[in-house]
GUTIKOL-965377 format. One line per field, with one value per residue (C-alpha): residue number from 0; residue in three letters; z, x, y. Coordinates in steps of 0.02 Angstrom, whole numbers, padded with zeros to 5 digits. Layout:
nr <- (NUM; ...);
rest <- (ALA; ...);
pz <- (Z; ...);
px <- (X; ...);
py <- (Y; ...);
//
This chain:
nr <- (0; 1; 2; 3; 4; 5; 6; 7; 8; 9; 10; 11; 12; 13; 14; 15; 16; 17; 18; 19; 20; 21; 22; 23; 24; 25; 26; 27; 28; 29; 30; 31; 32; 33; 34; 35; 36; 37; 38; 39; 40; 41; 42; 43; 44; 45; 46; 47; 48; 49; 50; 51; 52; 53; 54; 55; 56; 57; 58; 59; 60; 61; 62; 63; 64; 65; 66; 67; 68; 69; 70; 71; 72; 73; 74; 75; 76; 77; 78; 79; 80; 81; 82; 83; 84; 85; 86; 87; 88; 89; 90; 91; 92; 93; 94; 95; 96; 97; 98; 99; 100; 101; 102; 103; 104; 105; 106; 107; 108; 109; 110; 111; 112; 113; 114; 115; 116; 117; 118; 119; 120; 121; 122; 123; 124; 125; 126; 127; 128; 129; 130; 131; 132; 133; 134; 135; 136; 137; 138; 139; 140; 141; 142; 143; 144; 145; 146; 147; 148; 149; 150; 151; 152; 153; 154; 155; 156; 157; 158; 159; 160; 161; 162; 163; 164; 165; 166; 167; 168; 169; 170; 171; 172; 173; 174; 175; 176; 177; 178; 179; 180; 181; 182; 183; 184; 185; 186; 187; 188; 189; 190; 191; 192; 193; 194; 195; 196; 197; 198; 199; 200; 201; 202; 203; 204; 205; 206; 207; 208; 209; 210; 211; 212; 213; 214; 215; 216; 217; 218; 219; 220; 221; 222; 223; 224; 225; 226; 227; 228; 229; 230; 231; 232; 233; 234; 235; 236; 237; 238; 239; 240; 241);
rest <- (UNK; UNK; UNK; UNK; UNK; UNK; UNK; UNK; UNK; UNK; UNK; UNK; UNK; UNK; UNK; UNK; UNK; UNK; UNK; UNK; UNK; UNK; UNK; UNK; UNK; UNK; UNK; UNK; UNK; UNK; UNK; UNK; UNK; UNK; UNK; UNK; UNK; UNK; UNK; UNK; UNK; UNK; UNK; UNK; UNK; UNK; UNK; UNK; UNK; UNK; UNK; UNK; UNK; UNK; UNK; UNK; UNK; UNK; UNK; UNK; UNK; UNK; UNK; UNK; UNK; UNK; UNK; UNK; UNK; UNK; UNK; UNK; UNK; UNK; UNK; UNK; UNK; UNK; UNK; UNK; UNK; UNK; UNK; UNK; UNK; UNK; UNK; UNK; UNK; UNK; UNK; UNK; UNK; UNK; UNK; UNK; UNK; UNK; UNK; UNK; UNK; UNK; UNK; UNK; UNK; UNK; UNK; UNK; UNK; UNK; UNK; UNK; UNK; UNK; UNK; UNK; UNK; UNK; UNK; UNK; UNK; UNK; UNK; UNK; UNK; UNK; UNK; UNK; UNK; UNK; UNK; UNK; UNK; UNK; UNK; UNK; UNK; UNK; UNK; UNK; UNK; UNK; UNK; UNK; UNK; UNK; UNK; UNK; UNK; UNK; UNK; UNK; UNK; UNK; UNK; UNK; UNK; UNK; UNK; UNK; UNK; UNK; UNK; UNK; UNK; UNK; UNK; UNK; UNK; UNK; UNK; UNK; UNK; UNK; UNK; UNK; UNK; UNK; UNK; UNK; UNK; UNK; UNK; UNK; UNK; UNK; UNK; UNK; UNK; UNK; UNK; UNK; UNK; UNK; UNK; UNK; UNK; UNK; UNK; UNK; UNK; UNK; UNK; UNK; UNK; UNK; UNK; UNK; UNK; UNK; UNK; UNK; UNK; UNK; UNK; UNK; UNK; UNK; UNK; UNK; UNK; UNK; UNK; UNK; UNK; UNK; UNK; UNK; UNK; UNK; UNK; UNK; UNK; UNK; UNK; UNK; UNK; UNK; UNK; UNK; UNK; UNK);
pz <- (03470; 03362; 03237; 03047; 02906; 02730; 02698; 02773; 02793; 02950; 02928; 03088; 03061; 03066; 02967; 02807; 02675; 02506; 02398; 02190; 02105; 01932; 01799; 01675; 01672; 01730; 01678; 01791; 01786; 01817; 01962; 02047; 02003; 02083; 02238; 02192; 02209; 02369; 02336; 02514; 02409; 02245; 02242; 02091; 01990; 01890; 01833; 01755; 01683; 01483; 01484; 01601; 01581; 01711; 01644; 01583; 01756; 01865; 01734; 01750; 01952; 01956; 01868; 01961; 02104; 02041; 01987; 02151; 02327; 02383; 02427; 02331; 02379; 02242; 02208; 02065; 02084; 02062; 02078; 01971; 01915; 01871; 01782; 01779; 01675; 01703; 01861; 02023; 02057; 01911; 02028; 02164; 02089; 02023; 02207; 02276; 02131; 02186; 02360; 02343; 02257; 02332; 02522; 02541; 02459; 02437; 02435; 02437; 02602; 02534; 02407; 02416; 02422; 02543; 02675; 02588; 02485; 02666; 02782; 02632; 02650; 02832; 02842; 02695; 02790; 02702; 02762; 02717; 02659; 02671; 02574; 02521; 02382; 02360; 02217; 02222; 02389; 02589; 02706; 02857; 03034; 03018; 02862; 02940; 03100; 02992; 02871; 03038; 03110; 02952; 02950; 03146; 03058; 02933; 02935; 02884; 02950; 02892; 02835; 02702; 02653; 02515; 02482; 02382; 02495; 02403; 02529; 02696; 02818; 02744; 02751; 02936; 02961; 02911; 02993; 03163; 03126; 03092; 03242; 03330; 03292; 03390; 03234; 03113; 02965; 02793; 02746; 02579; 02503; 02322; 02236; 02235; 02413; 02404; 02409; 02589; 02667; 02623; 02702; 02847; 02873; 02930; 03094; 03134; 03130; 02936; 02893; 02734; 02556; 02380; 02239; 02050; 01948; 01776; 01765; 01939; 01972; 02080; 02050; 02132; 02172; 02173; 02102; 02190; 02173; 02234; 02380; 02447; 02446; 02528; 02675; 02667; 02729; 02819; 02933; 02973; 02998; 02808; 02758; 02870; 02791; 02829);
px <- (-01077; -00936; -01023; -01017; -00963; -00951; -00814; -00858; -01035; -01105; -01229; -01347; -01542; -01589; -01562; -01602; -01454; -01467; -01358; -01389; -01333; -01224; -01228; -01123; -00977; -01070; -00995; -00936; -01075; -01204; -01090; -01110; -01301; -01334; -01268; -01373; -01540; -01503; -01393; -01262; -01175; -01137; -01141; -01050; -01131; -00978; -01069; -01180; -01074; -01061; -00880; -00824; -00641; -00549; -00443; -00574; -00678; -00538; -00516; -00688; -00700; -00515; -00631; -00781; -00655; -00572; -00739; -00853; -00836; -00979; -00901; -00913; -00998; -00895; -01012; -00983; -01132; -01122; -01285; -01428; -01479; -01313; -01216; -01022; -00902; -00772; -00690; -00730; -00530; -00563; -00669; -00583; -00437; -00543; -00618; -00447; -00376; -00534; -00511; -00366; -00522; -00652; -00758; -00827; -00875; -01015; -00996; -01114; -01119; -01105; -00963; -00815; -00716; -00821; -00690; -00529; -00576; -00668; -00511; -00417; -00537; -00556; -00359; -00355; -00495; -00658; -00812; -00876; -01065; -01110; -01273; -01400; -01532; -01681; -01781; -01926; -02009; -01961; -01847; -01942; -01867; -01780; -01676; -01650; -01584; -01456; -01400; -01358; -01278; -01157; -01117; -01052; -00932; -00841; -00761; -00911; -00962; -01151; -01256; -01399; -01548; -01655; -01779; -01975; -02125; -02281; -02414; -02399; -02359; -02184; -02157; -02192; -02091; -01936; -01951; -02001; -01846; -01736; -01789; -01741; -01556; -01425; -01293; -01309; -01392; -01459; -01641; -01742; -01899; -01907; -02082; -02220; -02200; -02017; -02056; -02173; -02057; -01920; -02008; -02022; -01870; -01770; -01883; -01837; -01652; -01600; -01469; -01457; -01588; -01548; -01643; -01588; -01551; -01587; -01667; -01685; -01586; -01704; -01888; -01983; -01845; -01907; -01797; -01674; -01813; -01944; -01836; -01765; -01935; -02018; -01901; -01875; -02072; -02064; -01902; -01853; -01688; -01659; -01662; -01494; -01389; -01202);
py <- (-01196; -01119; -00997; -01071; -00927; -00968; -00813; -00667; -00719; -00778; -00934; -00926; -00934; -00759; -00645; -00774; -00803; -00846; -00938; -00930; -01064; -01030; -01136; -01041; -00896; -00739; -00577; -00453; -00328; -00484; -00534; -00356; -00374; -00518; -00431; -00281; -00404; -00458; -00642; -00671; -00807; -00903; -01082; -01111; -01263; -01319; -01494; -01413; -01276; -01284; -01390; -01516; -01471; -01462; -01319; -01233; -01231; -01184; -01034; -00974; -00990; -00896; -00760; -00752; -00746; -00587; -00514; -00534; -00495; -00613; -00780; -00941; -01122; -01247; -01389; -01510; -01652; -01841; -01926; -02015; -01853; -01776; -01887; -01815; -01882; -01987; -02078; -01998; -01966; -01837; -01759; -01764; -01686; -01541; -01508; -01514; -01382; -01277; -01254; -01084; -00987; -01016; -01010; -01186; -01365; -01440; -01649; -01784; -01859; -02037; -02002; -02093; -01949; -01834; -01876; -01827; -01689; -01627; -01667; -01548; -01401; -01402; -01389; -01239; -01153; -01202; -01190; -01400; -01444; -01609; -01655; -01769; -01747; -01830; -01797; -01902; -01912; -01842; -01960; -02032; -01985; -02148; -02118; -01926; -01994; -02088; -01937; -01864; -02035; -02022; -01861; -01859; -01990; -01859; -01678; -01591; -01438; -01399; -01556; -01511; -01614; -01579; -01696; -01686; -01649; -01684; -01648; -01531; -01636; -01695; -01522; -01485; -01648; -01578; -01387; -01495; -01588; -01459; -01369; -01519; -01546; -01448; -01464; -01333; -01396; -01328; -01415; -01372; -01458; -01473; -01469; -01384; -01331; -01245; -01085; -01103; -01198; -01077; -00928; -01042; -01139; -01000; -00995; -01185; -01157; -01174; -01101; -01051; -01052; -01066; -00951; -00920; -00785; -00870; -01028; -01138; -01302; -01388; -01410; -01273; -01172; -00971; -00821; -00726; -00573; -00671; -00721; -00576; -00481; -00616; -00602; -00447; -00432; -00572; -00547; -00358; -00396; -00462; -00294; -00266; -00374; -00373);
//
């Protein structure tokens, strides 16, 4: 299998990479912090940034461009619980008017425009995410089998699934499942039971957690602090980071 890089950094299962979300312009001595306290990549937030503007988010990733080395996820959701504004070719455009700055997209596997804007990126370079939320309850091995189904159908390159484990064995469902697939995917739980399966998942083949650095944008995601110690005890090789 081809290796998978988001920019310069390599997404295999070991050593463990995390991604901190942003939800608002970060100033250049935060930037360099963040990659002080351990963080591989940004995944920059931009619905739920302060403005919706498309001027004024393409302004604010141009800086975070210029101001960190660490390279950039661009994710601007559209779902039940993150209502963006206006039509979705809005959207569209602004993923499209994204892709010179930064290292990868992040699109809902069912959107309407997950193809295009996907087909775009893979031809500029970018690495593609492909992902599904749930935030109410884990997917049976039925409804996995068919995130995976769908996403063989489009020009993704990483398929994520984060869905809400309320009780252990969801959450040994999904490692066992993840451990399973031979495509590269990224798999979180949500709830009180993120931050065991994220010291665990990286062991079953996922690629890639998420930890904040202000306030979290999931339920039960841990800080970026919290994180990186964790695996820097748990995996040796964490602590060797390229």
């Amino acid at each position: 299998m081809k290796p998978i890089r988001i920019g310069s950094v390599g997404l295999a299962a070991l050593p463990p990479r995390i991604a901190v979300p942003l939800v608002e312009p970060l100033s250049a001595n935060s930037l360099l912090r963040l990659r002080g306290l351990g963080a591989d990549l940004l995944e920059l937030r931009l619905d739920l940034f302060p403005q919706s503007d498309e001027n004024y988010l393409l302004g604010v990733v141009r800086k975070i461009r210029a101001a960190t080395r660490l390279p950039l996820i661009a994710t601007v959701r559209r779902d039940a619980a993150h209502p963006w504004p206006g039509p979705e070719t809005r959207r569209e455009k602004l993923f499209l008017s994204l892709l010179p700055f930064v290292d990868a997209v992040d699109l809902e596997l069912e959107a309407t425009l997950a193809g295009r804007v996907a087909r775009q990126a893979r031809t500029q370079g970018r690495t593609v995410i492909l992902s599904h939320h749930d935030y109410r309850r884990a997917l049976s091995p039925a409804e996995l089998s068919l995130l995976i189904r769908r996403f063989r159908c489009l020009p993704g390159n990483i398929l994520k699934i984060a869905v809400r484990a309320r009780k252990p064995a969801e959450v040994i469902q999904l490692l066992y499942f993840t451990r399973g697939q031979a495509l590269p995917l990224i798999t979180v739980v949500m709830g009180e039971w993120a931050s065991l399966y994220r010291a665990l998942a990286p062991l079953f083949g996922s690629r890639l957690t998420y930890a904040y650095y202000r306030k979290p944008t999931a339920p039960g995601q841990p800080a970026l602090r919290e994180m990186r110690g964790l695996y820097s005890r748990l995996y040796p090789t964490s602590k060797k980071r390229s």
